[in-house]
N, CA and C atoms as an extended XYZ file, in Angstrom:
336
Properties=species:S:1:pos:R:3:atomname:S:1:resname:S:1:resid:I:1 pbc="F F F"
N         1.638       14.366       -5.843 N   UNK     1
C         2.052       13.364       -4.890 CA  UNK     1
C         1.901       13.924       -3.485 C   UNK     1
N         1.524       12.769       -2.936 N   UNK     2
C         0.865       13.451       -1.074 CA  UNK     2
C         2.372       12.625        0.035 C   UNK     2
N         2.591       13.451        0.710 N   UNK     3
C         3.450       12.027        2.234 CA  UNK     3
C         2.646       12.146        2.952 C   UNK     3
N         2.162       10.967        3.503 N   UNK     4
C         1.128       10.568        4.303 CA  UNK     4
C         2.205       10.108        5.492 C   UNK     4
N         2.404       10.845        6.831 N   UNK     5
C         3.208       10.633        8.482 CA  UNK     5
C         2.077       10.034        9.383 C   UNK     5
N         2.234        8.870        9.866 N   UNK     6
C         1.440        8.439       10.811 CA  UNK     6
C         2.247        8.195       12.074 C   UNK     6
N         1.363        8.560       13.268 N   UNK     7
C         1.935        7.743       14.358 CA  UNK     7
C         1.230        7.194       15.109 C   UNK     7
N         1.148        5.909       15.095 N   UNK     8
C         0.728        5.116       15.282 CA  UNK     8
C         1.266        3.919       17.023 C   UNK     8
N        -0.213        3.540       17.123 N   UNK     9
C         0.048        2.764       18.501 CA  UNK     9
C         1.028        1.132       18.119 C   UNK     9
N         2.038        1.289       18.675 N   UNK    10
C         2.868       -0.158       18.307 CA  UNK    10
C         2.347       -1.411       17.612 C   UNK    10
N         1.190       -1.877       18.759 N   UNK    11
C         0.428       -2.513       18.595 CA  UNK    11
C        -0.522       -2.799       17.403 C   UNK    11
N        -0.433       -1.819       17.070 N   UNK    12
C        -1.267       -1.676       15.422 CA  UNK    12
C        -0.704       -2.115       14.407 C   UNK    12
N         0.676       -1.815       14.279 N   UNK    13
C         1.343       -1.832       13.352 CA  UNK    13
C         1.227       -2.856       12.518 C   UNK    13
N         1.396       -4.347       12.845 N   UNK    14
C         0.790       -5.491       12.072 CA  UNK    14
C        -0.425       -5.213       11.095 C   UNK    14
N        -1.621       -5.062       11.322 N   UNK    15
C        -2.707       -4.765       10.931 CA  UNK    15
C        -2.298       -3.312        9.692 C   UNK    15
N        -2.057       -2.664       10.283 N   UNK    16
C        -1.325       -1.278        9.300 CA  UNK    16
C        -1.140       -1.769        8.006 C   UNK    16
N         0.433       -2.243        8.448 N   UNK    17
C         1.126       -2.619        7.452 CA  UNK    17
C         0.678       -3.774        6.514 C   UNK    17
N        -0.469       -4.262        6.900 N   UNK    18
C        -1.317       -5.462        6.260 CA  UNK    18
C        -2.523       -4.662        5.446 C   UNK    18
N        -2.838       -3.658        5.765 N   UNK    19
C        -4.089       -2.786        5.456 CA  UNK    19
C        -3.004       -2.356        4.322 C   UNK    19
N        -2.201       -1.685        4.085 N   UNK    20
C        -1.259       -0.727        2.878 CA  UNK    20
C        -0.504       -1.983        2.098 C   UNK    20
N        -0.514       -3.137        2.447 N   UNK    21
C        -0.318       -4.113        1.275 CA  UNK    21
C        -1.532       -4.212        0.495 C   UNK    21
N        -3.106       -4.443        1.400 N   UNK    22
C        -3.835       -4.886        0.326 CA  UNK    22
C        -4.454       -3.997       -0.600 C   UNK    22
N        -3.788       -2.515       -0.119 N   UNK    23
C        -4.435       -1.583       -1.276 CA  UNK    23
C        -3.250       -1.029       -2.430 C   UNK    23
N        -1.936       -2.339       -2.315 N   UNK    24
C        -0.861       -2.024       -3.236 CA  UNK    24
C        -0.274       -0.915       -2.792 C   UNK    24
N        -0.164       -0.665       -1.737 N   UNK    25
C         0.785        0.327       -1.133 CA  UNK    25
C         2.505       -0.196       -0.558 C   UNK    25
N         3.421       -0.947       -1.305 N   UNK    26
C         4.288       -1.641       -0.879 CA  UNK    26
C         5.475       -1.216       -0.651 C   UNK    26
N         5.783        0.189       -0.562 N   UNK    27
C         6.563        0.626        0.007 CA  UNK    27
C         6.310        2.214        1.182 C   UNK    27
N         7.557        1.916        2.114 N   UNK    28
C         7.071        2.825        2.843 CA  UNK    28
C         8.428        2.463        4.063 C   UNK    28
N         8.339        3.852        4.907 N   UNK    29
C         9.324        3.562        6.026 CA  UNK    29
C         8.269        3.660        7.511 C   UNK    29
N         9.339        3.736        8.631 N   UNK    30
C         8.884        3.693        9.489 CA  UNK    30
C         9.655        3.133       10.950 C   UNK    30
N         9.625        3.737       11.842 N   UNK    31
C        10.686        3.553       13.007 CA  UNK    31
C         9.882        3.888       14.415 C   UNK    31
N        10.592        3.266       15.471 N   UNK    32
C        10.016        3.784       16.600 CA  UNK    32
C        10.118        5.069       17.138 C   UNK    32
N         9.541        5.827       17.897 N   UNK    33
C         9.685        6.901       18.694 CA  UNK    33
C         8.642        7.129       19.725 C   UNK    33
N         8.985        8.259       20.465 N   UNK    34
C         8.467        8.663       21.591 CA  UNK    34
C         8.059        9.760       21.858 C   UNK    34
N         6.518        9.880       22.091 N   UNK    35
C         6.014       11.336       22.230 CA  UNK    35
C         5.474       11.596       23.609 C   UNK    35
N         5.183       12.526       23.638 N   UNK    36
C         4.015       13.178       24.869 CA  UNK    36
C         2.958       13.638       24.106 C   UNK    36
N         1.642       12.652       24.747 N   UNK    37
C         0.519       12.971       24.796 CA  UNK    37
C        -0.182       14.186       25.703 C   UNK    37
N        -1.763       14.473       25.231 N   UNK    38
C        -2.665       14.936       26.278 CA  UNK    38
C        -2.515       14.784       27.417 C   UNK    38
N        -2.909       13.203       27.414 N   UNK    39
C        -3.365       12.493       28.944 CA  UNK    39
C        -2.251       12.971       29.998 C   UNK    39
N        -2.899       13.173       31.039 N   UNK    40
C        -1.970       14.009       32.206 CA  UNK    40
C        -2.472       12.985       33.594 C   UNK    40
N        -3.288       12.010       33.535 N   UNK    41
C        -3.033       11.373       34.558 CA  UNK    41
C        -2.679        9.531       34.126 C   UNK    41
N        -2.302        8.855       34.631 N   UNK    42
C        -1.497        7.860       35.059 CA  UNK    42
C        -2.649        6.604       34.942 C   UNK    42
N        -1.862        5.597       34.049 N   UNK    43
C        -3.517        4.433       34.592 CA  UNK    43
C        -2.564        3.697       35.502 C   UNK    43
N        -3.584        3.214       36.091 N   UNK    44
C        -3.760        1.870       37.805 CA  UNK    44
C        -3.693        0.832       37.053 C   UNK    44
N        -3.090       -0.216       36.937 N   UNK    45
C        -3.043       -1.948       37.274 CA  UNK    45
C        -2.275       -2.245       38.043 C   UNK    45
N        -3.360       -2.898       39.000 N   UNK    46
C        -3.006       -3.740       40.317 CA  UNK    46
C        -2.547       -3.093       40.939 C   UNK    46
N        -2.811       -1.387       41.291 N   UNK    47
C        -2.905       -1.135       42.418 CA  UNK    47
C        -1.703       -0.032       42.397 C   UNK    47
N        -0.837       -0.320       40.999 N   UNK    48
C         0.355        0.413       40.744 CA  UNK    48
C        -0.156        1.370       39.824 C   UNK    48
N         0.326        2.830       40.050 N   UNK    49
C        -0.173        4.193       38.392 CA  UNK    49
C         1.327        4.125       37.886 C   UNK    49
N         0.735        3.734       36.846 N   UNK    50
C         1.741        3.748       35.492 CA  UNK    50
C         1.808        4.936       34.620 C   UNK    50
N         2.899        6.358       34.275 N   UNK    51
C         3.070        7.161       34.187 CA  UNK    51
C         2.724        7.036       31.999 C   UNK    51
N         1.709        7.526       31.635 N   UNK    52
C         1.459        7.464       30.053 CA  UNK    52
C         2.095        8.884       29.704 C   UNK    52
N         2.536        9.636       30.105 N   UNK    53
C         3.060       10.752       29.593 CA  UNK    53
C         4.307       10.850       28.316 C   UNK    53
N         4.902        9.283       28.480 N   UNK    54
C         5.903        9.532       27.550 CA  UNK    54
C         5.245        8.053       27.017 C   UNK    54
N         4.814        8.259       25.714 N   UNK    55
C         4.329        7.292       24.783 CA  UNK    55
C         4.751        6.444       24.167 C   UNK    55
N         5.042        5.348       23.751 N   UNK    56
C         6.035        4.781       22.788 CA  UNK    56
C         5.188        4.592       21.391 C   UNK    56
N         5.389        4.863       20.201 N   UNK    57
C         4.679        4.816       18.994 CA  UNK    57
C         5.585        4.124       17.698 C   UNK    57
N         5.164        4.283       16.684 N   UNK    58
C         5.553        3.430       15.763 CA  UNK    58
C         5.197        4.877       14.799 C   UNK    58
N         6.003        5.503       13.858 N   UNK    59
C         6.005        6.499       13.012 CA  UNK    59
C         5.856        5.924       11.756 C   UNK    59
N         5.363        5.836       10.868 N   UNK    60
C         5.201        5.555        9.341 CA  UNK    60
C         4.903        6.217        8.479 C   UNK    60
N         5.748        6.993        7.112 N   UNK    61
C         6.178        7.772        6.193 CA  UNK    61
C         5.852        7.092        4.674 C   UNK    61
N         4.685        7.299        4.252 N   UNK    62
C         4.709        6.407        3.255 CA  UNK    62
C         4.599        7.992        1.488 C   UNK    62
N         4.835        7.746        0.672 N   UNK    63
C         4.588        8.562       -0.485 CA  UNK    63
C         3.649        8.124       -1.488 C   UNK    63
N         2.426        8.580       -1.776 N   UNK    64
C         1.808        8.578       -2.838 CA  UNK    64
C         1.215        9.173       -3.544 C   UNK    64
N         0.775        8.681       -5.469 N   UNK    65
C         0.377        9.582       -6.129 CA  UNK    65
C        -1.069       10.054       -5.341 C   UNK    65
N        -1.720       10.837       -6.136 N   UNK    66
C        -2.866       11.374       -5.858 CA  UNK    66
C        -3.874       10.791       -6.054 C   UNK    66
N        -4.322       10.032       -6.395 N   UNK    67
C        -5.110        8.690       -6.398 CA  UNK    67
C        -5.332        7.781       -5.575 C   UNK    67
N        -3.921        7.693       -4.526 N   UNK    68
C        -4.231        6.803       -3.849 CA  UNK    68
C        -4.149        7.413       -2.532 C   UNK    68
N        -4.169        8.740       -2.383 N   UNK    69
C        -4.594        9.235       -0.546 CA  UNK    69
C        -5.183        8.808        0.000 C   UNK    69
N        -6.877        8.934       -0.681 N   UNK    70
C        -7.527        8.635        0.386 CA  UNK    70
C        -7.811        7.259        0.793 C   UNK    70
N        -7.857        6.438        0.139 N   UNK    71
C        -7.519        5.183        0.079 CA  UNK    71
C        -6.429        4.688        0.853 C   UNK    71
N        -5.246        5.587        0.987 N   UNK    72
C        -4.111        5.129        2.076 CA  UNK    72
C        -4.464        5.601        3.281 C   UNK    72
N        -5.165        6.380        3.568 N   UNK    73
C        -5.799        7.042        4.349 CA  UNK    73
C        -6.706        6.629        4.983 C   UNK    73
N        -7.616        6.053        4.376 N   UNK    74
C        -8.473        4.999        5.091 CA  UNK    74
C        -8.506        4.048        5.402 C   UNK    74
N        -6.899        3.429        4.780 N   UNK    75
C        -6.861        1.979        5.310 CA  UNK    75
C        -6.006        2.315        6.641 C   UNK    75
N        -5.242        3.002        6.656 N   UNK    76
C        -4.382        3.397        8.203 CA  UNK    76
C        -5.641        3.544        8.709 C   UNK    76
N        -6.338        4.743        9.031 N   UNK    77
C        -8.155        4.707        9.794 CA  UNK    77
C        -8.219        3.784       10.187 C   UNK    77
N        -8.607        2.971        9.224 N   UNK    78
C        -9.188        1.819        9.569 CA  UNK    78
C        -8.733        0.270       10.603 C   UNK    78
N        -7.366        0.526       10.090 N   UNK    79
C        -6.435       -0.543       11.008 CA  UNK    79
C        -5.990       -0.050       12.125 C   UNK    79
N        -5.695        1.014       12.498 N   UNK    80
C        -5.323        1.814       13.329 CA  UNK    80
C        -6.099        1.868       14.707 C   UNK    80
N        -6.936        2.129       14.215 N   UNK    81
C        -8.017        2.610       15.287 CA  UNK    81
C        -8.497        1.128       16.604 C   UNK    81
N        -8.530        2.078       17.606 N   UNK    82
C        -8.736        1.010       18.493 CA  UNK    82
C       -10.115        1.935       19.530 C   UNK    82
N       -10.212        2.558       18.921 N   UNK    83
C       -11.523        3.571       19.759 CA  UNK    83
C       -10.742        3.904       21.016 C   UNK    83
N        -9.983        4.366       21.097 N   UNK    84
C        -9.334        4.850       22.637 CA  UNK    84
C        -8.142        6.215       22.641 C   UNK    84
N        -8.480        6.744       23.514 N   UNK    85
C        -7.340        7.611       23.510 CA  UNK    85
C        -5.637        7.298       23.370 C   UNK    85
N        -5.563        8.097       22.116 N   UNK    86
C        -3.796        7.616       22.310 CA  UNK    86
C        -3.787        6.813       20.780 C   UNK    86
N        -4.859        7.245       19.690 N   UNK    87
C        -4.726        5.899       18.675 CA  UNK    87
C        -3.484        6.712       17.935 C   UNK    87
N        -3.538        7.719       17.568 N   UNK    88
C        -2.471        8.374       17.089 CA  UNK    88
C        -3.297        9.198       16.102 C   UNK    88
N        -2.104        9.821       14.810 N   UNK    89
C        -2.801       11.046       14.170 CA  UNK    89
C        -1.932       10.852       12.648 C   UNK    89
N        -2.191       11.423       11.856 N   UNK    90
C        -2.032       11.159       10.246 CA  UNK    90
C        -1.806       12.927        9.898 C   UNK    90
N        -0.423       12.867        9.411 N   UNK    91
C        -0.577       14.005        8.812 CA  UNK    91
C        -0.265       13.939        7.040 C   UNK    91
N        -0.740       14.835        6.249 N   UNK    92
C        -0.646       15.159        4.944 CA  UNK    92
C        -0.038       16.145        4.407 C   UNK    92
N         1.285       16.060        3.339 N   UNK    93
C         1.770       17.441        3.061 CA  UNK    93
C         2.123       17.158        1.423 C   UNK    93
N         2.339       18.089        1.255 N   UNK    94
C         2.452       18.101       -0.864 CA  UNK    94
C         3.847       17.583       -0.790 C   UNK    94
N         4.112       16.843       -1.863 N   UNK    95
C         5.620       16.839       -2.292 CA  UNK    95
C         5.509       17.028       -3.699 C   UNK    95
N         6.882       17.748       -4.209 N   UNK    96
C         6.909       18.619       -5.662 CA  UNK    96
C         7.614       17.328       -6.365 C   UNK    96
N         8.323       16.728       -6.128 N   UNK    97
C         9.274       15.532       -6.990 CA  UNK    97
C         9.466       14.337       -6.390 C   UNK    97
N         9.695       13.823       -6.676 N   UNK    98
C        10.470       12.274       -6.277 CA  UNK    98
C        11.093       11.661       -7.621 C   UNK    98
N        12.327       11.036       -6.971 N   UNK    99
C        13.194       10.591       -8.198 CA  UNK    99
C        13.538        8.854       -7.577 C   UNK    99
N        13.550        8.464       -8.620 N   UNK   100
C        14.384        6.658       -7.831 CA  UNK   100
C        15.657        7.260       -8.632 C   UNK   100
N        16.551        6.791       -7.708 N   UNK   101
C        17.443        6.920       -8.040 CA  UNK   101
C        18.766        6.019       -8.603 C   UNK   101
N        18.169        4.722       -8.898 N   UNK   102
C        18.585        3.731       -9.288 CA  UNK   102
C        18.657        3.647      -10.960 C   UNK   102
N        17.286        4.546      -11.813 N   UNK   103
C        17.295        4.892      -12.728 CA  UNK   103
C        16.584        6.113      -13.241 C   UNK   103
N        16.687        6.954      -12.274 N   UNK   104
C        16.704        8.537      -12.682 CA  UNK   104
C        15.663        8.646      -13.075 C   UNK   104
N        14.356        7.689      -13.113 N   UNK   105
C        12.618        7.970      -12.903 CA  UNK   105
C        12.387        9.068      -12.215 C   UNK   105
N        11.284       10.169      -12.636 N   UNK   106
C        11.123       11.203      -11.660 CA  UNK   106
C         9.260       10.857      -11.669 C   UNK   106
N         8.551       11.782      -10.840 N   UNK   107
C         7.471       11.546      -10.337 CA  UNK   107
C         7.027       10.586      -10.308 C   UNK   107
N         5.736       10.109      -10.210 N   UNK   108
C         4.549        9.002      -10.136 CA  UNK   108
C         5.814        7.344      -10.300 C   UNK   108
N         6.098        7.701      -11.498 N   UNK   109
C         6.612        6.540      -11.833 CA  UNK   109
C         7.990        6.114      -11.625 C   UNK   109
N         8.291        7.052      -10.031 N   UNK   110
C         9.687        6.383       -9.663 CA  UNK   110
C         9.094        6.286       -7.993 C   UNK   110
N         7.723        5.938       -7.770 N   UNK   111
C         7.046        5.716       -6.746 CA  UNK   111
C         6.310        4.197       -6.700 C   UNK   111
N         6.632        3.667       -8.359 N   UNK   112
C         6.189        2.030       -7.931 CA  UNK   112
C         7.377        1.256       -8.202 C   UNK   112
């Protein structure tokens, strides 16, 4: 089993979370937060620089078997992306167990 951490541009999130339904990905968390980026200078509209240093993002924590990484993986890619700096980043790490705990299911099959 993989946790797949995204952080993601707000704005995306619709599309996301529409991309990980249609590949049966139906559970998952996810909350706002705030990072610092790269970008070190400021964009202009209308004449005003608007400070991008402190980001607002959308974090999403989802768990799956091993079968379905890359596949979860490419559908975030894919919805995500807006070709611009700032789309965000996907990280991947092992997890040893998962249990539901509603009826004491352990691995794979306390993940659907």
């Amino acid at each position: 089993m993989k946790k797949i951490e995204a952080v993601i541009r707000k704005s995306k999130f619709d599309e996301v979370k529409e991309a990980l339904h249609k590949i049966e990905v139906n559970f998952f968390t996810y909350w706002d937060v705030t990072g610092v980026g790269n970008e070190k200078e400021g964009h202009v509209y209308r004449g005003i620089t608007y400070s991008t240093t402190d980001i607002q993002r959308r974090y999403i924590s989802v768990v799956v078997s091993d079968q379905f990484l890359e596949k979860t993986i490419d559908a975030i890619l894919e919805a995500a992306s807006s070709g611009m700096v700032g789309d965000g980043k996907i990280f991947v790490s092992e997890i040893q167990e998962t249990y539901r705990i509603r009826t004491k299911e352990k691995g794979s099959d306390a993940l659907n």
